[in-house]
C-alpha positions, 0 to 999 in steps of 0.5 A: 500500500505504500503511494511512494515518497514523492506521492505522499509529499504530494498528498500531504501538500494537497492536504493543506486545503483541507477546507475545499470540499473535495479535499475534504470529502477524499481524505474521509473516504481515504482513512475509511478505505486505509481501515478497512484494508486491516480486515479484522485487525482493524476497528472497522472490518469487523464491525461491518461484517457482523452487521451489513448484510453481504459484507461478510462475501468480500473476499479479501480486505486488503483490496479496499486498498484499490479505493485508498489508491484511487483517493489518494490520486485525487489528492496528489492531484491536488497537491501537484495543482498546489505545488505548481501554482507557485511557480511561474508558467515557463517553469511548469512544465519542468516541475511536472516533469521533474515529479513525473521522473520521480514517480517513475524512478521509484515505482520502477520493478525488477522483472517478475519471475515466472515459475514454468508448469508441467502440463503433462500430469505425473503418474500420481494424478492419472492414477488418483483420477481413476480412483472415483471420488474420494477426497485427497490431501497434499502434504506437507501443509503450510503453518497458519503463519506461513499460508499459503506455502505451497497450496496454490500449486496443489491447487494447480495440481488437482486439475490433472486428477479433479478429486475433492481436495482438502488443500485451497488457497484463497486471500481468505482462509477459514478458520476451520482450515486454520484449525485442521492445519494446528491439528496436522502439525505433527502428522502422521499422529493420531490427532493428525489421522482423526482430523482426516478421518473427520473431513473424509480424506481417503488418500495423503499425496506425501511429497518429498 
């Protein structure tokens, strides 16, 4: 969620007409949107949950931040007014130029790396899709505090063999999940097995 330096110099300078009306209607709907990006973690996620119907579907919290990012635009926009209207016009143009570089030298990424997928099924899973439908887990399972590990490739994986299957990555896990994921912990303990046995899992895939 962090705008950049120059943004936030640029947001702050904005903020300064704090009595313009659209100023002041931006910033409210940007700290509304902030809060919300902290989920339950936050004094506002939790409460809306509970009391406005269909709150509880949004999957992710963490995607008001696209709300918090198109507010802030508009108050960098302010800023830029602002910080512009002081200098003369032959100046202008090197400014927004200036700020312009600026944005572009910071938000600058390094090239992102892709992770190349076997499309040929390995023989696990043409032989689990002749197994009829039974419910699968992948193991080794992520720690809550490391979710999702390796859950979006099990997930990849269930398309060779389309049985039900435990595993799941999401941007919101259940708690029921978070529970089985303590309960598999030292796997394969007698915990472990009836935790299973209670979901209907009828095959562990181990990987090594």
């Amino acid at each position: 969620l962090f705008l950049g330096l120059t943004a936030l110099v640029q947001l702050a300078v904005g903020l300064t007409s704090w009595r313009t009306p659209l100023v002041r209607t931006y910033a409210v709907l940007l700290i509304f949107a902030t809060l919300l990006t902290f989920g339950m973690n936050g004094p506002i996620y939790g409460v809306l949950y509970e009391w406005w119907p269909g709150f509880g579907g949004l999957r992710v919290p963490s995607r008001a931040g696209h709300i918090l990012t198109l507010c802030a635009a508009v108050l960098v926009a302010q800023g830029l007014t602002l910080i512009t209207g002081r200098f003369r016009r032959p100046y202008v143009r090197w400014v927004i130029c200036g700020v312009t570089v600026a944005l572009a030298a910071e938000y600058a990424t390094g090239a992102s790396r892709l992770v190349a997928l076997n499309h040929k099924a390995p023989h696990v899973y043409t032989w689990l899709a002749a197994q009829g439908d039974v419910v699968v887990l992948e193991y080794p399972v992520p720690t809550p505090h490391s979710l999702p590990g390796k859950e979006a490739m099990y997930q990849w994986l269930s398309t060779f063999h389309w049985r039900p299957l435990v595993n799941g990555y999401s941007g919101n896990y259940p708690r029921s999940y978070i529970r089985l994921l303590r309960e598999l912990r030292r796997f394969p303990d007698e915990r472990a097995i009836r935790a299973l046995v209670q979901r209907r899992v009828r095959l562990v895939i181990v990987h090594v």
